[in-house]
Structures are given as structure tokens and as C-alpha cells.
C-alpha atoms as an extended CHARMM CRD file, in Angstrom:
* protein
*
       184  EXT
         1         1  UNK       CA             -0.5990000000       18.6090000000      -13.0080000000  PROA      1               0.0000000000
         2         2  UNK       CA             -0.7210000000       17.1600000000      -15.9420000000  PROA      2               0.0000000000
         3         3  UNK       CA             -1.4860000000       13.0280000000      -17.1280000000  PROA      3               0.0000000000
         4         4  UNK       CA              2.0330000000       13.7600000000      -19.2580000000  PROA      4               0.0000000000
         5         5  UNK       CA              4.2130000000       14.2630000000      -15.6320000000  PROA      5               0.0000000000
         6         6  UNK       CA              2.4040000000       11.0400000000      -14.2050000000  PROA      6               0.0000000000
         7         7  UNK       CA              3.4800000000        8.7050000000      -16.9740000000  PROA      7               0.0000000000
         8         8  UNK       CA              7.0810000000       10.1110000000      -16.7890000000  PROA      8               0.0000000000
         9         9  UNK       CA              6.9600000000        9.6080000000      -13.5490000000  PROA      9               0.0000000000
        10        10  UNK       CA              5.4150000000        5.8750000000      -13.6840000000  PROA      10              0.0000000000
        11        11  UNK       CA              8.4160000000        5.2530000000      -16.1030000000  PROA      11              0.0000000000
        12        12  UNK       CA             10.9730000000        6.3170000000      -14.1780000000  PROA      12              0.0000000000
        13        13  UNK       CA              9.6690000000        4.2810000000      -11.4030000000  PROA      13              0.0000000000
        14        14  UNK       CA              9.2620000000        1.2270000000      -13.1990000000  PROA      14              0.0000000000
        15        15  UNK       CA             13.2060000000        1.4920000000      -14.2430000000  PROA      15              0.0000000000
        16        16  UNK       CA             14.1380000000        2.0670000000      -10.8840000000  PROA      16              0.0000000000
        17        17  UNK       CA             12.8130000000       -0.5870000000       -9.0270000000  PROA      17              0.0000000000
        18        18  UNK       CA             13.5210000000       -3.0980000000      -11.8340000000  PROA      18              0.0000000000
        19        19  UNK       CA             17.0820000000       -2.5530000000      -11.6000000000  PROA      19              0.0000000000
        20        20  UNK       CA             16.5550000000       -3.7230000000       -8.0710000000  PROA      20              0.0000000000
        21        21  UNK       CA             17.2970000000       -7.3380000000       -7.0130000000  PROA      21              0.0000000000
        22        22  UNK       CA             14.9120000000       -9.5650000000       -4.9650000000  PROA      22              0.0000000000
        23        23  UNK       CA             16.8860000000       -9.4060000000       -1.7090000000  PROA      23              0.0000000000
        24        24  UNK       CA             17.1030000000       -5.9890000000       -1.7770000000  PROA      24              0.0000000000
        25        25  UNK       CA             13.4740000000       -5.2060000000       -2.1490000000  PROA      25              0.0000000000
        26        26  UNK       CA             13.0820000000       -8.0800000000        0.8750000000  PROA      26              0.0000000000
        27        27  UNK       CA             15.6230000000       -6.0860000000        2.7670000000  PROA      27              0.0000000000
        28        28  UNK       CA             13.8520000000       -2.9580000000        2.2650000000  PROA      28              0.0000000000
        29        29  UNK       CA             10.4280000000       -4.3680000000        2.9030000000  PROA      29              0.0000000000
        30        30  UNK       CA             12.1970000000       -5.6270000000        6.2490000000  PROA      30              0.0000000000
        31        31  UNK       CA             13.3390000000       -2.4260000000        7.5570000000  PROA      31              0.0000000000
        32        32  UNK       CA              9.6940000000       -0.4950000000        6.4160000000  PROA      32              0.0000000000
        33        33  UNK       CA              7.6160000000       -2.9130000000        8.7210000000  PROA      33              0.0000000000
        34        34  UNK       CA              9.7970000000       -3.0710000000       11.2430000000  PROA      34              0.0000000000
        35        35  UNK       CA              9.9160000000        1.2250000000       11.7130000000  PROA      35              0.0000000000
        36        36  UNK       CA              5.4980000000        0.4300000000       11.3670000000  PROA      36              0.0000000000
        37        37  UNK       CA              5.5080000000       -2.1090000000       13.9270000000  PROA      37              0.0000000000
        38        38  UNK       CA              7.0670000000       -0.0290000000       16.3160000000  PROA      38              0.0000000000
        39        39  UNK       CA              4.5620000000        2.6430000000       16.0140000000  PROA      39              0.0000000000
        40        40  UNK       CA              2.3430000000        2.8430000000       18.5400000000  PROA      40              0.0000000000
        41        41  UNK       CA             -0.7510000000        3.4260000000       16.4590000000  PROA      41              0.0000000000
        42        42  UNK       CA              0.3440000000       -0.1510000000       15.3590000000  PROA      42              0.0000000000
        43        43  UNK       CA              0.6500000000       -2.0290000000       18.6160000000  PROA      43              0.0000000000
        44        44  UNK       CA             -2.8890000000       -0.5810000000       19.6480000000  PROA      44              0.0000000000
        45        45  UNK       CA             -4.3230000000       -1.7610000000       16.2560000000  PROA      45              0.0000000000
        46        46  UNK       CA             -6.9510000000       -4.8920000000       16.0200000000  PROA      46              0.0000000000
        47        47  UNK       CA             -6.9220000000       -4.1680000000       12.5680000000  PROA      47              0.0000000000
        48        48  UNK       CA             -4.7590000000       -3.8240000000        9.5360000000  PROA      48              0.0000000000
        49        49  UNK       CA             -5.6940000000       -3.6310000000        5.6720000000  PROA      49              0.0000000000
        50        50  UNK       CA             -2.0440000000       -4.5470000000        3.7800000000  PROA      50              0.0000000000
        51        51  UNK       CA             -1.8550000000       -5.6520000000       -0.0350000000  PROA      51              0.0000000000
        52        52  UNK       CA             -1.0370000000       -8.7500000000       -1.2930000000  PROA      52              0.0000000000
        53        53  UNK       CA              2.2450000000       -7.3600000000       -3.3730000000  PROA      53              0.0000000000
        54        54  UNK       CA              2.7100000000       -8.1030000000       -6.6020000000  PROA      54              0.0000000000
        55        55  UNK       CA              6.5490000000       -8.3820000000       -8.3980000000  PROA      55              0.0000000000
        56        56  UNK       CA              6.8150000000       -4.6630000000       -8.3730000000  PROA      56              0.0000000000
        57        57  UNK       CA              5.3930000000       -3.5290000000       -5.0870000000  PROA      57              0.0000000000
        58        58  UNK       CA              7.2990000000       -3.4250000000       -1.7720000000  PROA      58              0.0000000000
        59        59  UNK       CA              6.8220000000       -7.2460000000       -0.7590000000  PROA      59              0.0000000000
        60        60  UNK       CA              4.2120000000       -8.2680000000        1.8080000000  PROA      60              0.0000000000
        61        61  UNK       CA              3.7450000000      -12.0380000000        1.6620000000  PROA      61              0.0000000000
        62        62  UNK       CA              5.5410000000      -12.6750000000        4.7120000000  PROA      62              0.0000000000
        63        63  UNK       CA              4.2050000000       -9.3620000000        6.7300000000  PROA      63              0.0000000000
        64        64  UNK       CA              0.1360000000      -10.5340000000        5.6490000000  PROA      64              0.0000000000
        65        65  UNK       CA              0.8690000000      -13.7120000000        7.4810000000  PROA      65              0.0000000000
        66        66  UNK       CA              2.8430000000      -13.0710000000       10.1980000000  PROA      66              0.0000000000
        67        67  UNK       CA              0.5300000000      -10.1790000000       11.4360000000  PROA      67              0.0000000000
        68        68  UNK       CA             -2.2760000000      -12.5930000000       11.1110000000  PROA      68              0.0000000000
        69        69  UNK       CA             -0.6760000000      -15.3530000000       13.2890000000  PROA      69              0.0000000000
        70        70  UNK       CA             -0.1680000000      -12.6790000000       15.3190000000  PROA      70              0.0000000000
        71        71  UNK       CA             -4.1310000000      -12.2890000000       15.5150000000  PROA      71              0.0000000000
        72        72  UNK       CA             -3.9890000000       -8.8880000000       14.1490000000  PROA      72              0.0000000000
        73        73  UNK       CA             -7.5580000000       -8.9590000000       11.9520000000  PROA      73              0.0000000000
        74        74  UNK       CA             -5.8080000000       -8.4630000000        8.5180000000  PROA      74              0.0000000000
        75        75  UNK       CA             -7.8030000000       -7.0280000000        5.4770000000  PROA      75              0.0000000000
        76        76  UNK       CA             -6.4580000000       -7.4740000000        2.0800000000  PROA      76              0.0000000000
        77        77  UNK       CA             -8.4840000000       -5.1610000000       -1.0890000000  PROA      77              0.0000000000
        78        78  UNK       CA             -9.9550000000       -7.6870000000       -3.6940000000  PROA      78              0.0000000000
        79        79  UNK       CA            -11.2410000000       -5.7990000000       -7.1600000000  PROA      79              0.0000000000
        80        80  UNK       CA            -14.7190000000       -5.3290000000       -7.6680000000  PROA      80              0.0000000000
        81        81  UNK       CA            -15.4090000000       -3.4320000000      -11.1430000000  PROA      81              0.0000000000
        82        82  UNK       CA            -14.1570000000       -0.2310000000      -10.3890000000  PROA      82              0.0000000000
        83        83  UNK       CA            -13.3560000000       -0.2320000000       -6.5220000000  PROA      83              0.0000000000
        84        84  UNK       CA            -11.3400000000       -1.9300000000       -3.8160000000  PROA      84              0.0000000000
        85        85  UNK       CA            -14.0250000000       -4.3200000000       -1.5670000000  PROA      85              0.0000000000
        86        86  UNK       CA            -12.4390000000       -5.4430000000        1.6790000000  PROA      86              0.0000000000
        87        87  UNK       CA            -11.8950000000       -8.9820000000        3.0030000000  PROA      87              0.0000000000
        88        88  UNK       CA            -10.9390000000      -10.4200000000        6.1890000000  PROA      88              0.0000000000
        89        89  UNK       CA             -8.0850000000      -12.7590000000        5.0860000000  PROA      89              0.0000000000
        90        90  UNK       CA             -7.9070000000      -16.0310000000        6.6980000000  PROA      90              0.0000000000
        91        91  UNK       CA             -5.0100000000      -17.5090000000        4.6910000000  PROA      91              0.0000000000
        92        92  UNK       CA             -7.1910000000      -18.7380000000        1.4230000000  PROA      92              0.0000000000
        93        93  UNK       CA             -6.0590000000      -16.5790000000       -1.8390000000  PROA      93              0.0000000000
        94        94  UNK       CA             -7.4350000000      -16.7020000000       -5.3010000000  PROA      94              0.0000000000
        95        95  UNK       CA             -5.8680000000      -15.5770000000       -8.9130000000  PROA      95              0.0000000000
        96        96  UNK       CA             -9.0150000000      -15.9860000000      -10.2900000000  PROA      96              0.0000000000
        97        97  UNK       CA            -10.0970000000      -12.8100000000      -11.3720000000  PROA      97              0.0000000000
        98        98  UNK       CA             -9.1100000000      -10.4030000000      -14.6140000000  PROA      98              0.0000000000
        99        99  UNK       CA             -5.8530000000       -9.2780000000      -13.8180000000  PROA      99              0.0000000000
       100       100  UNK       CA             -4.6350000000      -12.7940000000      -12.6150000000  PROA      100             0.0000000000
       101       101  UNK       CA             -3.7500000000      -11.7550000000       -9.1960000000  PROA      101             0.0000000000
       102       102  UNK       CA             -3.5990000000      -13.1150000000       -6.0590000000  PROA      102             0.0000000000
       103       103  UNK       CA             -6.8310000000      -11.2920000000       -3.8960000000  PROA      103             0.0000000000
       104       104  UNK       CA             -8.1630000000      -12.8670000000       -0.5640000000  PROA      104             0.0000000000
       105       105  UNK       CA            -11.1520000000      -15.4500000000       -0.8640000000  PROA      105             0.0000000000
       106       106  UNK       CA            -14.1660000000      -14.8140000000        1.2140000000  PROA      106             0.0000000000
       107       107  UNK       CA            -17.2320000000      -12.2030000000        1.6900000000  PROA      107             0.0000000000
       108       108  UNK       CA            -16.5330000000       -8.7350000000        1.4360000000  PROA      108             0.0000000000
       109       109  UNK       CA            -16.1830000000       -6.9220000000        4.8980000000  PROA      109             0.0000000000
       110       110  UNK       CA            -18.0180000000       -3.6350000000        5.8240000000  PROA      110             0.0000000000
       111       111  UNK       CA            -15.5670000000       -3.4010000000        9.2660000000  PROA      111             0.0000000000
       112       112  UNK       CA            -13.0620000000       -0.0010000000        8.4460000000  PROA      112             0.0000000000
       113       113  UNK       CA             -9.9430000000       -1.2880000000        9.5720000000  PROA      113             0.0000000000
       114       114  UNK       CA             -7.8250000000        0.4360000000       12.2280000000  PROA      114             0.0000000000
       115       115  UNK       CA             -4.4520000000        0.8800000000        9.5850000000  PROA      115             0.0000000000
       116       116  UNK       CA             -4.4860000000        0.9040000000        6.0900000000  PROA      116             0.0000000000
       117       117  UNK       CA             -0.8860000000       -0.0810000000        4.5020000000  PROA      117             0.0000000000
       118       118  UNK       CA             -0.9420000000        2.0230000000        0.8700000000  PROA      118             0.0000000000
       119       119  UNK       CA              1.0590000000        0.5840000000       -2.4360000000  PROA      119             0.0000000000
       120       120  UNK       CA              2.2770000000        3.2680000000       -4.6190000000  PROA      120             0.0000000000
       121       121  UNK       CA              4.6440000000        4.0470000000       -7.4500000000  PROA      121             0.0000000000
       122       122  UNK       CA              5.9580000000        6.9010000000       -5.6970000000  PROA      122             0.0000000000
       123       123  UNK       CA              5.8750000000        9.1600000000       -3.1190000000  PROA      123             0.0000000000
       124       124  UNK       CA              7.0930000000       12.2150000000       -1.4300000000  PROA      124             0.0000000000
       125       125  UNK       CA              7.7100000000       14.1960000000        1.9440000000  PROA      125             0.0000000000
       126       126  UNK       CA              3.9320000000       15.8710000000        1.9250000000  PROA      126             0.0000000000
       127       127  UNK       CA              2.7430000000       12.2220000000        1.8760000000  PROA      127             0.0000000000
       128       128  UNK       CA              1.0800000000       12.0220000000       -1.7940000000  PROA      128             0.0000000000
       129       129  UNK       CA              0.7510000000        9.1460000000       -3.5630000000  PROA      129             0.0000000000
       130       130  UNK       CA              1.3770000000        8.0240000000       -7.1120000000  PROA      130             0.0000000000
       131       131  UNK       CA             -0.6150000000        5.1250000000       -8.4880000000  PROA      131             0.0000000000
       132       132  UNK       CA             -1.3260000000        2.9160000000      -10.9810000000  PROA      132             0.0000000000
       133       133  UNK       CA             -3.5600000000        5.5770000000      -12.3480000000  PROA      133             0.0000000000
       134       134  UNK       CA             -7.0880000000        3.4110000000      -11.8060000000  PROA      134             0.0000000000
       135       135  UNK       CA             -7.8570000000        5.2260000000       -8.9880000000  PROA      135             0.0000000000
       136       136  UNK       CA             -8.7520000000        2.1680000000       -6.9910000000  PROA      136             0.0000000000
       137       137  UNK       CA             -6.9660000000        3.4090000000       -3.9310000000  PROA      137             0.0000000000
       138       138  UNK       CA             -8.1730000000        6.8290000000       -4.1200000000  PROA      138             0.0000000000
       139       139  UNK       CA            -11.8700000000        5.2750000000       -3.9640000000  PROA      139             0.0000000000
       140       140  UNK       CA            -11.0860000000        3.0850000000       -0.7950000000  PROA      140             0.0000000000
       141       141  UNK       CA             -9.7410000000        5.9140000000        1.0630000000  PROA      141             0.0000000000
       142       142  UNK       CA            -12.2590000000        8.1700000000        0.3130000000  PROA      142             0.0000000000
       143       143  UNK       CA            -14.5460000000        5.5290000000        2.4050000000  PROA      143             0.0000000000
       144       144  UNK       CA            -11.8230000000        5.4640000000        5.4180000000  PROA      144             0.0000000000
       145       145  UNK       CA            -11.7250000000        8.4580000000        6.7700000000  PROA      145             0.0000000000
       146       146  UNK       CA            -11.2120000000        7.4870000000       10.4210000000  PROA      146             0.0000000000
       147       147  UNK       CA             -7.9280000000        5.2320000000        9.3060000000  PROA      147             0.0000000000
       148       148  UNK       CA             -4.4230000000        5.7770000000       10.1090000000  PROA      148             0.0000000000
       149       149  UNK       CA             -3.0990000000        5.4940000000        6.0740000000  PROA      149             0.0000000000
       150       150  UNK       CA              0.6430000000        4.8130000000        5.3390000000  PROA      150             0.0000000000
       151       151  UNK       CA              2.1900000000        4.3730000000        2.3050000000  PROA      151             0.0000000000
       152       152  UNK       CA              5.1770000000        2.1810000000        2.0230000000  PROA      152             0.0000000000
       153       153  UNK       CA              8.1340000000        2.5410000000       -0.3120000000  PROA      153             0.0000000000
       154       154  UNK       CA             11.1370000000        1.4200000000       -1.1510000000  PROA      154             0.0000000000
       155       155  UNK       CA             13.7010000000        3.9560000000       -1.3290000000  PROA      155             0.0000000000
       156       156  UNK       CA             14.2170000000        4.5540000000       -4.7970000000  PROA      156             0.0000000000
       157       157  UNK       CA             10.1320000000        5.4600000000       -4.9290000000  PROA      157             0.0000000000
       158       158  UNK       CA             10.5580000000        8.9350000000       -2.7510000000  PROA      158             0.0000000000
       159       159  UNK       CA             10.6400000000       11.5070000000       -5.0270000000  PROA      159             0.0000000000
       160       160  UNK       CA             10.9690000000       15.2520000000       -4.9160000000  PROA      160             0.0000000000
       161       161  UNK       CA              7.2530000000       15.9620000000       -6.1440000000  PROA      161             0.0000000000
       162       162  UNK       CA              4.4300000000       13.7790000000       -6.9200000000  PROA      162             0.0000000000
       163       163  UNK       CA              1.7530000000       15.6060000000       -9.3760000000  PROA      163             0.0000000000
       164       164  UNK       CA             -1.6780000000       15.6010000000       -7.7430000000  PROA      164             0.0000000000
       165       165  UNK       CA             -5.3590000000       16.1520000000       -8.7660000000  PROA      165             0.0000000000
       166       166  UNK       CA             -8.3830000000       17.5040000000       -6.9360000000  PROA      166             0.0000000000
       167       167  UNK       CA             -9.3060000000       13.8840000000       -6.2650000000  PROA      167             0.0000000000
       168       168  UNK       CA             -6.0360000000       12.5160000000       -5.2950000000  PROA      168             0.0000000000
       169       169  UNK       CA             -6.0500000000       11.3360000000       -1.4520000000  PROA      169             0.0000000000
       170       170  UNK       CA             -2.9610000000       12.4700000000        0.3580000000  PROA      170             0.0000000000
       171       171  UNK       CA             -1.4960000000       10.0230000000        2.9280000000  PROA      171             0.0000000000
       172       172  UNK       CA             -1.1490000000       10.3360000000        7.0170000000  PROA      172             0.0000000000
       173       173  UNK       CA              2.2370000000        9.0310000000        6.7030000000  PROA      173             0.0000000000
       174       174  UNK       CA              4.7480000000        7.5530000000        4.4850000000  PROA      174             0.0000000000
       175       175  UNK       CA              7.6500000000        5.2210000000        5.5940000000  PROA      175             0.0000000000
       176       176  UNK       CA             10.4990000000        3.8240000000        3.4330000000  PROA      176             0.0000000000
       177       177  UNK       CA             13.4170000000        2.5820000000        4.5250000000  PROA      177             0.0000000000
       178       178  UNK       CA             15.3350000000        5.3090000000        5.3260000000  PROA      178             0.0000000000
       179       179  UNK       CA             12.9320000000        8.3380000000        5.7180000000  PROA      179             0.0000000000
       180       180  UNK       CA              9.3920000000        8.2550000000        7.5310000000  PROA      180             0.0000000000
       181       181  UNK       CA              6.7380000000       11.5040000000        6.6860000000  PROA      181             0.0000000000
       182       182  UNK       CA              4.1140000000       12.5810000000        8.5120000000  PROA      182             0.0000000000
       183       183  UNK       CA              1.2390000000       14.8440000000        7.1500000000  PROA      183             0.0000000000
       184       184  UNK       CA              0.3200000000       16.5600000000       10.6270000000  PROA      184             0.0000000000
């Protein structure tokens, strides 16, 4: 599979979810954490890692802090030269960094957490993942064996095929709005 198909693909994506609106990407986010908080697997979690999302991801802001004032232990990734470090967040967030987003503030956390919630820019029914193409995702998950891992997606970001490499992690489950995928 070759880098050519993955920036295609990134393209594509990027177009797509552009030509979204705000409330629609809300809406979707809605219905996505809704279909993982009724998951079992969920309810019996003490521990979540979600993303902060950025413009273009499926939005999380309000899902990070409403699981945590529901005492859920929430992780959120921070950047650490080429890897994803893991930090308890406790409602302090930082833009100070390279990119100029917004990562948790605090020490990094050694705890695996129970769920790990997966941004992509797409997706499809045998639960792999397209990223950025940094691999920082592909490093964390690598660490988590033991973790339930779902990606979340907004409609327009299942696809038919995603390309994969040897050292692409594939997903336990992926849920957008109107489809869910299991692996097993």
C-alpha cells in the first residue's frame, strides 16, 4: 500500500469533513458517544484515554469533561518528541507546545487506561485506521495492548478500504454515527 493512496486518501478526507458545518460534526459527535456509553465495556471502565479534538477531528470538548465529572479517570495524549505520553487530566490544558495545541498539563502517567478513544482520518469495516501519517498513535497502541481501542468517526470518514503497513495498528472497534465495527 503505497504513501501515494494515503495522501489521496488524506485529501479526500480533508474535503469531506470541511464541507461539514459545526452542528453537524456536534451532532455526529453526539450520537458516537452516546452508542460508546452504552457499551458495557464502558460502564465497567475507571478509565478512559479520549483526545482533546482539534477543528477537524470528531469533537470531544464536552465528552473530556463530562466523563470526568462523572469521575471516570480521563487520560488525554500530550506530544513528547516522537510519541504520545499520557496524562491524567484534571481540567488544566496548555497550547504551549510546537504545534500550538491544546494537550493536558501535569506529569506523565504510566497507568494503561481501561478504553482508549482513537482520532483518525478515516476508517473502515475491518477497523483500520488512517492517520495523520506521524505515527504517534500507532506508537501508543503498540504500548496498550490490554485496552479496549475504538476509533471514532464521523460518517463521511468510513471508507471502503484504508491502505495499511506492517506497522499499522488495527482497531478493536470503530463507531460512527451510523455504523459500529468490531474486529472479533
Amino acid at each position: 500500500m503505497n504513501t501515494e493512496e494515503k495522501k489521496a486518501l488524506r485529501r479526500r478526507m480533508r474535503q469531506e469533513k470541511a464541507a461539514l458545518t459545526d452542528g453537524q460534526k456536534h451532532e455526529q459527535a453526539a450520537r458516537v458517544f452516546r452508542t460508546i456509553e452504552s457499551m458495557p465495556e464502558f460502564e465497567r471502565a475507571q478509565s478512559v484515554l479520549l483526545y482533546y479534538s482539534l477543528p477537524d477531528e470528531l469533537p470531544t470538548h464536552e465528552v473530556v469533561d463530562r466523563w470526568h465529572k462523572q469521575g471516570k479517570t480521563v487520560f488525554l495524549p500530550r506530544m513528547t518528541g516522537n510519541d504520545l505520553e499520557i496524562v491524567a487530566y484534571d481540567g488544566r490544558l496548555s497550547s504551549d507546545n510546537a504545534f500550538g495545541v491544546e494537550e493536558p498539563v501535569g506529569e506523565a502517567d504510566d497507568r494503561l487506561p481501561d478504553i482508549i478513544i482513537v482520532p483518525g482520518v478515516a476508517f473502515d469495516n475491518r477497523c483500520n485506521r488512517l492517520g495523520r501519517g506521524r505515527g504517534f498513535y500507532d506508537h501508543l497502541l503498540a504500548r496498550c495492548q490490554s485496552s479496549l481501542k475504538i476509533g471514532v468517526a464521523l460518517d463521511c470518514q468510513i471508507v471502503d478500504r484504508v491502505p495499511t503497513e506492517p506497522h499499522d495498528i488495527a482497531l478493536d472497534r470503530v463507531v460512527a454515527p451510523e455504523s459500529t465495527f468490531s474486529r472479533t
